[in-house]
Each structure stands twice: as structure tokens, then as C-alpha cells.
N, C-alpha and C positions, 0 to 999 in steps of 0.2 A: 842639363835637362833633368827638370823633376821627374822621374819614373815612378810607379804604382811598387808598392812592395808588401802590400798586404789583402789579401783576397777573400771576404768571407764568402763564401760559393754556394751558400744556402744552409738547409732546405725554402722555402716558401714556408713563413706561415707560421713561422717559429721562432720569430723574435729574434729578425732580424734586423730589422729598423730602429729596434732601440736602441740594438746593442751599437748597430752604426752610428745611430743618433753621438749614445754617452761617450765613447772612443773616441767623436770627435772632440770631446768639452777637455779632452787630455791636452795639456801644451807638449806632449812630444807627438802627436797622431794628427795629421791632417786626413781628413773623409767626404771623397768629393759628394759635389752634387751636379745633375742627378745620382743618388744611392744607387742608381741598378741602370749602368750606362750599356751592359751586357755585349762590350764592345769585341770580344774575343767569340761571340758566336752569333752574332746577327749576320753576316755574311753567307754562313754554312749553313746556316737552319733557315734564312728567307726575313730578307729587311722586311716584309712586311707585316713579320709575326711580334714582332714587337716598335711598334711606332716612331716612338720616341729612344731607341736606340741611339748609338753612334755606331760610325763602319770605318770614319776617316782616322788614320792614326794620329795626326797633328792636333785634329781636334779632342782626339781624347784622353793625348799625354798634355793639352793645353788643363785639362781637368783639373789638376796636379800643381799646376803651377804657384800656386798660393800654400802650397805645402814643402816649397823647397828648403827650405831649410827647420822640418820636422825631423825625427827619427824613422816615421812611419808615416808613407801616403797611399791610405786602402781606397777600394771600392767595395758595395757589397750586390753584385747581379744575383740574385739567388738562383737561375736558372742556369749557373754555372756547372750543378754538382750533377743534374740533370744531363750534363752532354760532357764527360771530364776528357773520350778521347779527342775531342776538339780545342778544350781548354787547358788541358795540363800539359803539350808539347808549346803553344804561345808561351804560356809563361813562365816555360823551361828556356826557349829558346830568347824568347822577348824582354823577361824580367829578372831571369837570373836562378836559380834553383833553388836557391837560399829565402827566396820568400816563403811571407809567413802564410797560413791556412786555416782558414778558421771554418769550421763545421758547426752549426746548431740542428739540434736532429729535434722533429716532435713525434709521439706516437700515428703512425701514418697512417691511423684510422682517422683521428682527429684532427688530421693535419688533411686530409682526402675532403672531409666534411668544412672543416675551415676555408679550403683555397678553394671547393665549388663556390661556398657563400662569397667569398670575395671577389671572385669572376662573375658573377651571377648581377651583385652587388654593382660593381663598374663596366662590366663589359654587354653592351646590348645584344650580343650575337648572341649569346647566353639564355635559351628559354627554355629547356629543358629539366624537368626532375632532377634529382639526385643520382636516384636510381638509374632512369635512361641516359643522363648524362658518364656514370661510369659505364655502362655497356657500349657507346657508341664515342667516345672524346677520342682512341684510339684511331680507329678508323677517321671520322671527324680532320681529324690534327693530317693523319696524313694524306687526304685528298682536297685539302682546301689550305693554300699556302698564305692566306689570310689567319690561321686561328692560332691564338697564344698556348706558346705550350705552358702555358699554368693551368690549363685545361685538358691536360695530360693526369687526371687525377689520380689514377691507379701509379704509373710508370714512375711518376714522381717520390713514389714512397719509398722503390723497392732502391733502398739506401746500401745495403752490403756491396754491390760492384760497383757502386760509384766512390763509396768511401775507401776499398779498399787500393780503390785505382790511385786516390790522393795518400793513401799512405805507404803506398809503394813507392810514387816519384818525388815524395817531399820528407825530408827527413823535421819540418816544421809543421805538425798537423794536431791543432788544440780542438777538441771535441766537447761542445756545452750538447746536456741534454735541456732540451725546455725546461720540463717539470723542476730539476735544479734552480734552472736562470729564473722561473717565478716564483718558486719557493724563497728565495733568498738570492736578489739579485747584485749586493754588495759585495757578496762570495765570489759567486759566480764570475766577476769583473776583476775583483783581485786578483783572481786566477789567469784570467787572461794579460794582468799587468806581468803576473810575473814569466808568464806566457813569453810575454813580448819584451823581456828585462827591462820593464819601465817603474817610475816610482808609483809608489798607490795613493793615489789622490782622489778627493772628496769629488764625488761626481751626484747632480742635481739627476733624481730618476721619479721626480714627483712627477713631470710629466710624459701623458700616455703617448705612445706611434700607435697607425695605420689599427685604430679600436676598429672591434668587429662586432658579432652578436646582432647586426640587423637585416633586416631585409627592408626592399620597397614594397608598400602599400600599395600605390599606384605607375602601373608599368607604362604610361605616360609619362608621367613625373620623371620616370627613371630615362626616358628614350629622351626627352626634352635635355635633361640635363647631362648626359652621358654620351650622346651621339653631337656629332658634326649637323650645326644647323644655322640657319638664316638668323635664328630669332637669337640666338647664343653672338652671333656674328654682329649683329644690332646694338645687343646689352653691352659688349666690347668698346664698343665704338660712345654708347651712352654713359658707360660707366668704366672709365679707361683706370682705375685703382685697382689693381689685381685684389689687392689687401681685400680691399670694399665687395670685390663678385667673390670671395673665398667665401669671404664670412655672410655673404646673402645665402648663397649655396650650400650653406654648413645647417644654419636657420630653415634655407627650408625640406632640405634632408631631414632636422628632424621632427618636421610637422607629418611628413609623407615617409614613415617607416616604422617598423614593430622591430620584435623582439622574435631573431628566428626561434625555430620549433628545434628539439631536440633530435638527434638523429634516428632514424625507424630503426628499433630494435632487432629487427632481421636482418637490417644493410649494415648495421654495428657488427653482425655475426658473421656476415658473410667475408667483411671485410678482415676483421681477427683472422679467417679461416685461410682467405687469403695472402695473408704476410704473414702466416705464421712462421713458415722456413726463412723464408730472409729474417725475419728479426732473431730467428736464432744462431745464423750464420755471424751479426752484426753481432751479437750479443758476444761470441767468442770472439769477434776479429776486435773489439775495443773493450774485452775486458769487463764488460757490464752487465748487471743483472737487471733485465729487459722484461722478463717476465709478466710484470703487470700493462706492457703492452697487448698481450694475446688476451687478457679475461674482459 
């Protein structure tokens, strides 16, 4: 049985689908798809906060199966690092201890303002500010077992007890800061090779994952194509090429979309003001000079 033996566990929003992407182009890494099967916590937090979950285990060790005879067969749920006393006893008990962990952390101001835009972006339930959407996603999440928790803006940032949980039960925990992985993401990958004592091989990173930086223009547009409908239901049935509705879909996303606005300079401050102690707790617990996260 192919079992999972490498888990990147997040954050959301910080490069993590690339790096799942290029890991996979390794011949000793196999990396299922779906990328974010989040099959160790859809159960406990509510099948219907994440849709396209898996909950069965057959089905989710079948994920794997095209990876047996790899070195390494990962998943990457990001919402793993988000709930770790839920995830780190399964894959203690389920996968073995000795798996590997991989952590990308982004400054959680920018990571806060990132993951609203891309909730905002794919998810229709989503109409809210910035602003109101951090005062109320808390509340929100826990009275409506409908709502993703990537809509958890605030919670998801606060990274010191989540990371510290994963390095307490794993003696395998590789930590990229984003700004690294985009600064130089040949580095950054090496490091993870040797990470995972694999060899360093030539990996293709010309192209982009999960681009962001928009919004919709028209919140029809957006409900049309983003929500469960008749007419979507129709185009299926007319246009049975998945290939052929991506790329209609891609075309006219970008007829009906701009170029989001910059974060409001007070909810930049508030938020710094906000994480300031956890990023300094995080900053001692890995060793890092974090600093230019708080300014």
C-alpha cells in the first residue's frame, strides 16, 4: 500500500501550490492530485466546509497509488497547520512519525489580505469588506458549518502554536519563509532536496500556480461562474471538454476583472499591531529574524 509520507501543512497563500506543483516534476516525489485532499480534518471541522474534500480512507490512500514506487508520496492541504491537534496525532498514528513536514510561512498581514482576496475571488458567500470581513469571519466560521475556514483571516496567521506543535511531534520539520521562496526559488528548492536527501535536479519554475492580484468587476460575472447553476449545468452538457470550459472561463475572467487596490493603510497597522507578539514568539522558536514583518 502506497501511504502519504510527506505533508506540506501550509500556511494558505504562501506558495504553496508551486512548490507542490515543482516536487512533483522530481522522479523520486510523487504529489497527489487534488493538492489539498485535507482528508485528516474534514471529518472534525464539518464535510461541508470544504466541498471537494475526501473523508474515506481507501479513497484517499488510492491518491497515492501512482506514487508507489517513489521515495516520497506528499499531499499539500494548507489548512492542515490551522488545526495541528487534529492532524499531528493521524499522522503520527496513521503515517508513521518519521514523516516529512514542510511548513511555508508568509508575513500574516499579507498573507490575511491575500487569502480574503482569494476567498472573496472564488467563494460567493464572500461579500463583505476587508475590514468587516476580519471583525466578523471568527464568529461567521463558527456559527455557520457551511463556511471555509480560509476565511478564518485573523486565526490563520497566528503561526507560533501551530508550528510549535509540528516541531515538537516531528523531529522532520523544513521551514521556507515566502519572501526566500520568491526571492530565489532555485535556493529555496534545493534546500528542500536536501531536506528530503533527494538529488537536486533541474526543475521547470517558469510557470505561474493559483496567480492572484485580482478581483471581479462584475459580481454577476462572479456568482454566474463561481456558484452551482442551471446554466453552468447546460455549458457541461454543450461543451463536454473540460480543457475547452477552463480555458473559456480563464478568457472571460479576464475580460471581467481589475487589479485589486492596495491594503487600507490603517488595517496594514492594525494588523502589524495585531501579530506583533506571535511573530516575535515565532521569530525565537525558528531562529529567524522576522522583524520586517511588524513595520
Amino acid at each position: 500500500m502506497a501511504l502519504p509520507n510527506l505533508f506540506i501543512v501550509g500556511a494558505a497563500k504562501s506558495g504553496t501550490t508551486s512548490l507542490h506543483n515543482y516536487l512533483h516534476q522530481h522522479p523520486d516525489v510523487f504529489m497527489c492530485h487534488p493538492k489539498e485532499p485535507h482528508y485528516l480534518i474534514n471529518q472534525e471541522i464539518g464535510i461541508n466546509r470544504i466541498p471537494v474534500g475526501i473523508t474515506n480512507f481507501i479513497e484517499y490512500i488510492d491518491l497515492f497509488s501512482e506514487g508507489e514506487d517513489k521515495k516520497y508520496r506528499g499531499e499539500s492541504s494548507v489548512m492542515y497547520l490551522m488545526y495541528p491537534e487534529i492532524v499531528i496525532p493521524k499522522i503520527k498514528d496513521q503515517f508513521g512519525e518519521d514523516s516529512k513536514i514542510i511548513i511555508m510561512l508568509r508575513n500574516p498581514v499579507e498573507r490575511a489580505y491575500s487569502g480574503f482576496q482569494h476567498v472573496k475571488r472564488y467563494n460567493v458567500m464572500e461579500s463583505l469588506s476587508f475590514e468587516e470581513a476580519l471583525e466578523k469571519s471568527e464568529n461567521r466560521y463558527l456559527k455557520n458549518d457551511s463556511v471555509t475556514p480560509a476565511s478564518r483571516y485573523l486565526e490563520l496567521g497566528n503561526y507560533h502554536k501551530q508550528v510549535k506543535l509540528f516541531l515538537e511531534h516531528f523531529q522532520d520539520v523544513h521551514i521556507i519563509l515566502y519572501e526566500d521562496y520568491v526571492k530565489d526559488v532555485n535556493m529555496e528548492l534545493l534546500r528542500v532536496f536536501n531536506f528530503l536527501d533527494i538529488e537536486n535536479r533541474m526543475i521547470d519554475t517558469v510557470e505561474r500556480h493559483m496567480v492572484g492580484g485580482w478581483q471581479w468587476k462584475n459580481k454577476k460575472m462572479k456568482t454566474l461562474l463561481m456558484s452551482n447553476n442551471k446554466l453552468k449545468s447546460l455549458l457541461k452538457i454543450a461543451l463536454p471538454s473540460q480543457t475547452l470550459r477552463i480555458f473559456i472561463r480563464k478568457k472571460i475572467m479576464e475580460y471581467t476583472s481589475s487589479k485589486i487596490p492596495k491594503i487600507n493603510e490603517n488595517t496594514r497597522k492594525y494588523l502589524c499591531k495585531y501579530y506583533e507578539q506571535d511573530i516575535k514568539r515565532l521569530s525565537k522558536l525558528i531562529d529567524r529574524n522576522l522583524n520586517h514583518w511588524t513595520l
